[in-house]
C-alpha positions as CSV (number, residue, x, y, z in Angstrom):
1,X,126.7,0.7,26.2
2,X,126.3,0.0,29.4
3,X,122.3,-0.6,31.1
4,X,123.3,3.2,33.5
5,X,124.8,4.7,30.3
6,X,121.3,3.3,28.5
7,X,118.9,4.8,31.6
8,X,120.4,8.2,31.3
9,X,120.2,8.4,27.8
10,X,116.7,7.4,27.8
11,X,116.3,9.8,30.9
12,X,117.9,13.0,28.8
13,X,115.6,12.2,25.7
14,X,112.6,11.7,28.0
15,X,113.1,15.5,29.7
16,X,114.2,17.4,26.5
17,X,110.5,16.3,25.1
18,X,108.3,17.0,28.2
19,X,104.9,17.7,26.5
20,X,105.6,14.4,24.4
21,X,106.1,12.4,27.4
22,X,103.2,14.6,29.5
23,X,100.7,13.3,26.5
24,X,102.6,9.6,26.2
25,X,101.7,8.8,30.0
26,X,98.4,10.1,30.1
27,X,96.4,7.0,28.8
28,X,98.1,4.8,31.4
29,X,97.7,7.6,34.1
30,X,93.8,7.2,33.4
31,X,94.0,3.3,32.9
32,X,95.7,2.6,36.1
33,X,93.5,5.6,37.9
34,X,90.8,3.5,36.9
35,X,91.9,-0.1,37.4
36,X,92.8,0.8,40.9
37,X,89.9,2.6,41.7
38,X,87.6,0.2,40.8
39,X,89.5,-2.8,42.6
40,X,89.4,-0.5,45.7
41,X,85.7,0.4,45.6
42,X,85.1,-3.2,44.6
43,X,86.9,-4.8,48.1
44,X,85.4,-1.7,50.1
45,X,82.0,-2.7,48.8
46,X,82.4,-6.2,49.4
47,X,83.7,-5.5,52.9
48,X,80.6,-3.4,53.8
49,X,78.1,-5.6,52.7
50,X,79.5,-8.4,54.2
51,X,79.6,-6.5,57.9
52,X,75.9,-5.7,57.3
53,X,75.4,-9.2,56.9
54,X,77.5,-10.4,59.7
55,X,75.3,-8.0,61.6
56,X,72.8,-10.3,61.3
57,X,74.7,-12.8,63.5
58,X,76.4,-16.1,61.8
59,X,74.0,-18.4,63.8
60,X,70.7,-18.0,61.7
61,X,69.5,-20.1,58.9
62,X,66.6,-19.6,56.9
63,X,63.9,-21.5,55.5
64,X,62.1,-20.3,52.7
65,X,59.6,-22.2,50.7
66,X,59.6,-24.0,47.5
67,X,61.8,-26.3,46.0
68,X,65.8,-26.0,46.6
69,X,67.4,-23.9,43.8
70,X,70.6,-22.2,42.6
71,X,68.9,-19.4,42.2
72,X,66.5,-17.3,44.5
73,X,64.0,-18.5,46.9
74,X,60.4,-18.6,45.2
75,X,58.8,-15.9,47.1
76,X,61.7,-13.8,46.0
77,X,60.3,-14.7,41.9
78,X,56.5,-13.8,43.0
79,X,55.6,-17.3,43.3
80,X,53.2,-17.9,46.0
81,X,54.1,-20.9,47.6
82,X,52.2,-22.4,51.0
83,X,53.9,-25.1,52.5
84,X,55.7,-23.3,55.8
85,X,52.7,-23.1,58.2
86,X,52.1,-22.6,62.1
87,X,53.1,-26.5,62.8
88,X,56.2,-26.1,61.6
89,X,57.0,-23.3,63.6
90,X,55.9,-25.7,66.8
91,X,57.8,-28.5,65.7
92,X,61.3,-26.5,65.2
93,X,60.6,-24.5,68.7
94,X,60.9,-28.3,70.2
95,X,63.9,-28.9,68.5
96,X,66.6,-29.1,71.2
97,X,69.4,-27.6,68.6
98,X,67.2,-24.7,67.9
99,X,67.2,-21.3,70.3
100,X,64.5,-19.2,69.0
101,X,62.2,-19.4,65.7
102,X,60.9,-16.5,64.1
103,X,57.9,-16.8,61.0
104,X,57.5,-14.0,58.6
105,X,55.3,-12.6,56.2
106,X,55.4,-9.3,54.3
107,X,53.7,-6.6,52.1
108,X,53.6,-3.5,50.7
109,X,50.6,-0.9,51.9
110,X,50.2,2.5,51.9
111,X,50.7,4.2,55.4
112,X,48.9,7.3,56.3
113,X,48.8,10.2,59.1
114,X,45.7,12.3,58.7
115,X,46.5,14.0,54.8
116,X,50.1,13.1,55.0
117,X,50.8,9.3,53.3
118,X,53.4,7.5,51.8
119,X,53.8,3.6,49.9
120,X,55.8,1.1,52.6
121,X,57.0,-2.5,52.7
122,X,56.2,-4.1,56.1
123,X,57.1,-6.7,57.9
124,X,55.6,-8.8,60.5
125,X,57.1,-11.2,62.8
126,X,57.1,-12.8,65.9
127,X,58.8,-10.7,68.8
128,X,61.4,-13.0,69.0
129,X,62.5,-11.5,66.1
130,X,63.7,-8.6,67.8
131,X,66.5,-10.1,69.5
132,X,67.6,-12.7,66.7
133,X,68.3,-9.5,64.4
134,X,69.9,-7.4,66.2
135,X,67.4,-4.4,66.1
136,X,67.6,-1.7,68.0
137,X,64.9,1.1,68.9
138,X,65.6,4.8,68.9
139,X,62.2,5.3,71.4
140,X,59.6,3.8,72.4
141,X,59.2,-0.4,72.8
142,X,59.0,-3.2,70.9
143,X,55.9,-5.3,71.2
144,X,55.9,-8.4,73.3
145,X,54.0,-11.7,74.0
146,X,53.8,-11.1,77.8
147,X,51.9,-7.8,77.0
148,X,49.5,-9.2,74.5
149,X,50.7,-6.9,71.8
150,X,51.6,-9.2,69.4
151,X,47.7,-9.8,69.0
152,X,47.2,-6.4,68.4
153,X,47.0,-3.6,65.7
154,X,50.1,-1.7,67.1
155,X,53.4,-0.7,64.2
156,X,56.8,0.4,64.6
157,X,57.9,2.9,62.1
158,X,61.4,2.7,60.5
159,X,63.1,6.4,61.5
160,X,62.4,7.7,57.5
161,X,58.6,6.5,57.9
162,X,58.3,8.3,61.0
163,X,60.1,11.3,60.0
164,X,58.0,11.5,57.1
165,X,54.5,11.1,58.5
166,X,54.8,13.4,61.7
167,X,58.1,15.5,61.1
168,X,59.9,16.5,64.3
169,X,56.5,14.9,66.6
170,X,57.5,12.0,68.8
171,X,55.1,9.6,67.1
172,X,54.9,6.9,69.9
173,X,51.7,6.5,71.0
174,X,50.2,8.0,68.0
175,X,47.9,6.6,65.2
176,X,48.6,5.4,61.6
177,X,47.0,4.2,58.7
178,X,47.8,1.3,57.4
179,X,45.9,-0.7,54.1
180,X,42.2,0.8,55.7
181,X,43.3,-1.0,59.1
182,X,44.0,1.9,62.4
183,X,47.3,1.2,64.1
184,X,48.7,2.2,67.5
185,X,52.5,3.3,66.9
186,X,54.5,1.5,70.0
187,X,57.9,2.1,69.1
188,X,60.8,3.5,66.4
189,X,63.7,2.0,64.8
190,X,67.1,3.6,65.1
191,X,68.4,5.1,62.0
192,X,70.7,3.0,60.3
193,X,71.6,5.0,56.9
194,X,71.7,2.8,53.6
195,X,72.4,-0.5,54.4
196,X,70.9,-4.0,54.0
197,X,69.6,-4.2,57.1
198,X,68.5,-0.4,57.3
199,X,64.6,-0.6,58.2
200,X,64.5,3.1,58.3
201,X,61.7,2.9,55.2
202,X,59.9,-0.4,56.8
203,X,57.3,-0.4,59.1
204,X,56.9,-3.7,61.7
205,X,53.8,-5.6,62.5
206,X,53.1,-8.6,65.1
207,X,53.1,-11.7,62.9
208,X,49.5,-12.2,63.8
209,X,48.2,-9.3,62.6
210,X,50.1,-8.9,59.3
211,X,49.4,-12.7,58.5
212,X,45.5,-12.6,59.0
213,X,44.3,-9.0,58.8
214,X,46.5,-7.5,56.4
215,X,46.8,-10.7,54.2
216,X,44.3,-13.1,55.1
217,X,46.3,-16.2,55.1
218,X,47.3,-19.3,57.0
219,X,51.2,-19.7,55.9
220,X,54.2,-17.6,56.1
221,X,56.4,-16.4,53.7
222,X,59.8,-17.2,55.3
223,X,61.0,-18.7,58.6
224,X,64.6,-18.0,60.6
225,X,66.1,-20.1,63.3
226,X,68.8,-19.4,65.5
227,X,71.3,-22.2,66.4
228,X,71.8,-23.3,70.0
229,X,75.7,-22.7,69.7
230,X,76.3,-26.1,70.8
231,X,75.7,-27.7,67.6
232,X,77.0,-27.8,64.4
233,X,75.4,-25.8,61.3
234,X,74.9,-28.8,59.2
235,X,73.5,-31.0,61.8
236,X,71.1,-28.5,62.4
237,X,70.3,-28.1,59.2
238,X,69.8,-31.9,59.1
239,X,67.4,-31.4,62.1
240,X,65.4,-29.2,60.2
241,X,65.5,-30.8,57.0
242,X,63.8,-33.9,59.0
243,X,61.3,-32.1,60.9
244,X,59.9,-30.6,57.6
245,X,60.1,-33.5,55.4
246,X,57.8,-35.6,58.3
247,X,55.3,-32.3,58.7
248,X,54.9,-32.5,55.4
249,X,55.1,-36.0,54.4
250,X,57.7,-36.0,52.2
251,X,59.8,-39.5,52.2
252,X,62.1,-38.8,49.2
253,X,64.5,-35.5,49.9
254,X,64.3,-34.5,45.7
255,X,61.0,-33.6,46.3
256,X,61.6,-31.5,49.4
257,X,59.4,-28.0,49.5
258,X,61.6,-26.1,51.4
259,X,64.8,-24.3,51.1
260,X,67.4,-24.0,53.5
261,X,70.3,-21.7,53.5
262,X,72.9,-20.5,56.4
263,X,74.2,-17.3,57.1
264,X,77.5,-19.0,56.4
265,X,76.1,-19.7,53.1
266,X,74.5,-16.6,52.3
267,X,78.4,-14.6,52.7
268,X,79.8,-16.9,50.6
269,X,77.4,-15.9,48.0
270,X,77.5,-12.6,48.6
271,X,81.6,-12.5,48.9
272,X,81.2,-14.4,45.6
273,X,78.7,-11.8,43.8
274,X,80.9,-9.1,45.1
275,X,84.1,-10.5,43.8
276,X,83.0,-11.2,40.3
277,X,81.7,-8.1,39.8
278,X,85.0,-6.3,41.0
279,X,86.8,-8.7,38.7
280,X,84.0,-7.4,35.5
281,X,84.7,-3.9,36.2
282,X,88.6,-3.9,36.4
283,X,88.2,-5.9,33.4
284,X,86.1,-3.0,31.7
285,X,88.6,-0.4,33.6
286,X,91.9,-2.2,32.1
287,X,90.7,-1.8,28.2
288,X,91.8,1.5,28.7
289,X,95.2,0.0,29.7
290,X,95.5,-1.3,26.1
291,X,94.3,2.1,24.5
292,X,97.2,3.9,26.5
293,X,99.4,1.0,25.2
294,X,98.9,1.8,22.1
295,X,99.5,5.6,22.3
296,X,102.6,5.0,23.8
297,X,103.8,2.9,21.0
298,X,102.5,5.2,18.6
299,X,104.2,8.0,19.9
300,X,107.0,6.4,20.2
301,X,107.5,5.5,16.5
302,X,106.7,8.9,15.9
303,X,109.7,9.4,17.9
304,X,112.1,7.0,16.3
305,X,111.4,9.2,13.0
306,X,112.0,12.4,14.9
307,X,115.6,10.7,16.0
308,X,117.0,9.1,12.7
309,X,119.6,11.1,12.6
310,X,120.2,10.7,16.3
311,X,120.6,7.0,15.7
312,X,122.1,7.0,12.8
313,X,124.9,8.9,14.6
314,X,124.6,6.7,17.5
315,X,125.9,3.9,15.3
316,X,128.2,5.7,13.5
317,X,130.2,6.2,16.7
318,X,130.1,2.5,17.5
319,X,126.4,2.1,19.0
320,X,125.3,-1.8,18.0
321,X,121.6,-2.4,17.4
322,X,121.2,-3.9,20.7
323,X,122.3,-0.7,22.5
324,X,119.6,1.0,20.7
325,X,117.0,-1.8,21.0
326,X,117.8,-1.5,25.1
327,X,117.2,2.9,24.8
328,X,113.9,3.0,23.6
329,X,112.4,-0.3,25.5
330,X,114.2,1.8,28.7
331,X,112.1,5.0,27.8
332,X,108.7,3.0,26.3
333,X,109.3,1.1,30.0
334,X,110.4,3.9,32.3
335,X,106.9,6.4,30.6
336,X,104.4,3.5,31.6
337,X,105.6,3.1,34.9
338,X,105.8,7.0,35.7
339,X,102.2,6.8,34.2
340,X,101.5,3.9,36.7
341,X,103.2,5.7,39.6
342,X,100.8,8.8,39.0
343,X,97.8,6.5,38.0
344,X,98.2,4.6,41.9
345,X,98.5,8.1,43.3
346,X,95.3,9.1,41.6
347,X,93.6,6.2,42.2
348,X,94.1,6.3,45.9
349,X,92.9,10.1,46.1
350,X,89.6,9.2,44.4
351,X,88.6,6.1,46.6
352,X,89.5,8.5,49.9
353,X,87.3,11.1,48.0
354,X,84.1,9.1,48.0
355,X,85.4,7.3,51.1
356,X,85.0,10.8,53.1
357,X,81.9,11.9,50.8
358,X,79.7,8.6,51.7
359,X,80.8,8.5,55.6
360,X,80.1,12.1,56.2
361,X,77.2,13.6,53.4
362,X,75.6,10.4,53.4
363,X,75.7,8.8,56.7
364,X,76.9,5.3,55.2
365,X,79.1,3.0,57.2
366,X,81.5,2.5,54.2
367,X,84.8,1.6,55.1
368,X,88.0,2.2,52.8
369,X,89.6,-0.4,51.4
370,X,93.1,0.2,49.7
371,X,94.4,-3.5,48.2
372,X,98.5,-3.5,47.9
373,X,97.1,-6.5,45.2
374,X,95.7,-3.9,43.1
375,X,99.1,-0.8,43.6
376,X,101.0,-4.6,43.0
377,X,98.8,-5.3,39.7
378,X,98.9,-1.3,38.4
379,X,102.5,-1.3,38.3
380,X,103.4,-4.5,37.1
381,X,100.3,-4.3,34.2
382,X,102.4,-0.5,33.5
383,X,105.8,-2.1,33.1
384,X,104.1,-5.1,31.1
385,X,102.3,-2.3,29.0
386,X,105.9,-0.7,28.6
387,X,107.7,-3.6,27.2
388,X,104.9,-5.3,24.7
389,X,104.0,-1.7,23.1
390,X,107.6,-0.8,23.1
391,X,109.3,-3.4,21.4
392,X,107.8,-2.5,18.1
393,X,109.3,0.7,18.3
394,X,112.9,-0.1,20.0
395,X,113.2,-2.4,17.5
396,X,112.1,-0.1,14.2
397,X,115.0,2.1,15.9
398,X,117.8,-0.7,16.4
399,X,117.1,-1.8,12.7
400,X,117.9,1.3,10.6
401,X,120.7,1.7,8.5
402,X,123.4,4.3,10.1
403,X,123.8,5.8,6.4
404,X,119.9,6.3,5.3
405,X,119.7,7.7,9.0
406,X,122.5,10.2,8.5
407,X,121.0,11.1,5.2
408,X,117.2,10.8,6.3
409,X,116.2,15.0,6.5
């Protein structure tokens, strides 16, 4: 028997039992559905987080305090650490590989409008800031040096803050209530949606003013330069790494009480995180691979039974075992990959689904991502499925006797 006389064969038997095959495919519809959903919403996740944080601009590093570790910065663990001060802020401004410097310290308070209040995390930084993260205001101004601002009790409101204290009022010029302290609202954010660097729930503060009337102390809890473009990440790095270590006396770099990480850095990181995880969850989604595998090979022993006599007249009229063996591993081979044609199919509706549900209901800059690696991977994980789970079977069927199968009732 030739392999086109084999496919049609295994074609006929396939349409003749359409609810058996319908029921055969359907764990590797879902498996592959799955598999290539979750590879898709993996790569569009990764995509968009990275973009947020390429938003940022690639030429910032921060310095956070604490000793260098693999894992997150100190202040990020609740460790109160108070080594980055006001000096070090001068010294790094002086720096000629260093544009702008921008000190930082932050809370959580609750913010008020006459009876209507709400919890917030601000943040309070020097006005440089403005420009080094790329935020923009939907009205009103940001405060500056030049206008003595920054010295004063003034706030801008993320565009969910202001929304929630005064509604559809313009709020500029308006006062808040912020941890017992009265504050003059300047300016508002532009709404961002969900997103890392969304400060729609924040609130703003000039650094001076968060650091000694809101908290009450002398160091800050993070510091971000921005590179003069003429030199290189690591040299700057280098620079800083120097300037610290003499502020703060420190003459063997083990014992450094800093922590220093690029932009560059951070998307590795991030593009690492995101990757691993897509990796996990295919994992999780491709056990259900194995549990359509295994229906398919049980149904198709149920089928070899069905067809005993069917063989046993094959090979009565001069079919040989291997003709047999190759008829069932085409069907087992030709259900997964229908199974992985519909599973792809599926797959892609669902990620443009939530794609058009998250852009349009939700406001979120999510961008769809479609990997041919993971329509590659569904099929050739179907075809593999099709072969290992159907050998058993093709080769229960290419061993029987042609007598007991004529007899077999």
């Amino acid at each position: 028997m030739t392999f086109r006389d084999a496919f049609k064969t295994a074609t006929r038997s396939l349409t003749q039992g359409k609810m058996r095959s319908t029921l055969t495919v359907l764990g590797i519809v879902i498996g592959i559905a799955s598999v290539i959903t979750l590879m898709s919403l993996g790569a569009s996740a990764q995509k968009y987080i990275l973009d947020q944080v390429q938003s940022f601009g690639t030429d910032l590093i921060s310095i956070n305090p604490g000793a260098p570790t693999k894992g997150p910065p100190a202040a990020v663990q609740g460790i109160i650490i108070k080594t980055l001060n006001e000096r070090d802020v001068h010294s790094l401004e002086n720096e000629p590989s260093i544009l702008n410097v921008a000190a930082r310290v932050s809370g959580q308070a609750i913010i008020s409008n006459g009876d209507t209040n709400r919890s917030v995390i601000w943040h309070a930084f020097s006005p440089v800031g403005f420009t080094m993260f790329n935020m923009s205001l939907s009205g009103g101004t940001v405060f500056t040096e030049a206008g003595g601002e920054a010295y004063r009790k003034v706030v801008i409101l993320g565009s969910q803050v202001a929304e929630d204290l005064f509604g559809d009022v313009n709020p500029v010029g308006k006062n808040v209530r912020l941890k017992d302290l009265t504050f003059r609202v300047v300016g508002v954010f532009a709404p961002k949606g969900v997103g890392i660097l969304s400060f729609d729930d924040y609130v703003v503060l000039p650094l001076s003013v968060g650091q000694k009337q809101m908290l009450g102390i002398d160091y800050y809890h993070e510091m971000n330069v921005q590179i003069d473009p003429r030199y290189d990440t690591e040299f700057v790095k280098s620079r800083i790494s120097s300037v610290l270590r003499q502020n703060h006396h420190i003459t063997d770099p083990d014992k450094d009480d800093f922590m220093i990480t690029s932009m560059e850095e951070a998307l590795s990181i991030v593009e690492s995180i995101t990757s691993a995880l897509t990796l996990f969850l295919s994992a999780i989604a491709a056990i259900s691979l194995v549990v359509g595998g295994i229906g398919i090979m049980n149904i198709m022993l149920v089928a070899v039974t069905e067809r005993t006599r069917e063989i046993g007249l094959r090979k009565a009229v001069g079919a040989t075992d291997k003709d047999i063996l190759k008829q069932f591993l085409i069907e087992s081979v030709l259900l997964t990959l229908i199974g992985g044609i519909i599973g792809v199919a599926i797959g892609a509706g669902v990620v443009g689904l939530i794609y058009f549900v998250l852009s349009t209901f939700f406001s979120i800059g999510w961008v769809f991502a479609f990997p041919i690696s993971s329509v590659i991977l569904g099929l050739a994980v179907s075809g593999i499925a099709g072969i290992v789970f159907g050998i058993y079977p093709a080769r229960q069927a290419a061993r029987k006797n042609p007598i007991d199968a004529l007899r077999y009732e």
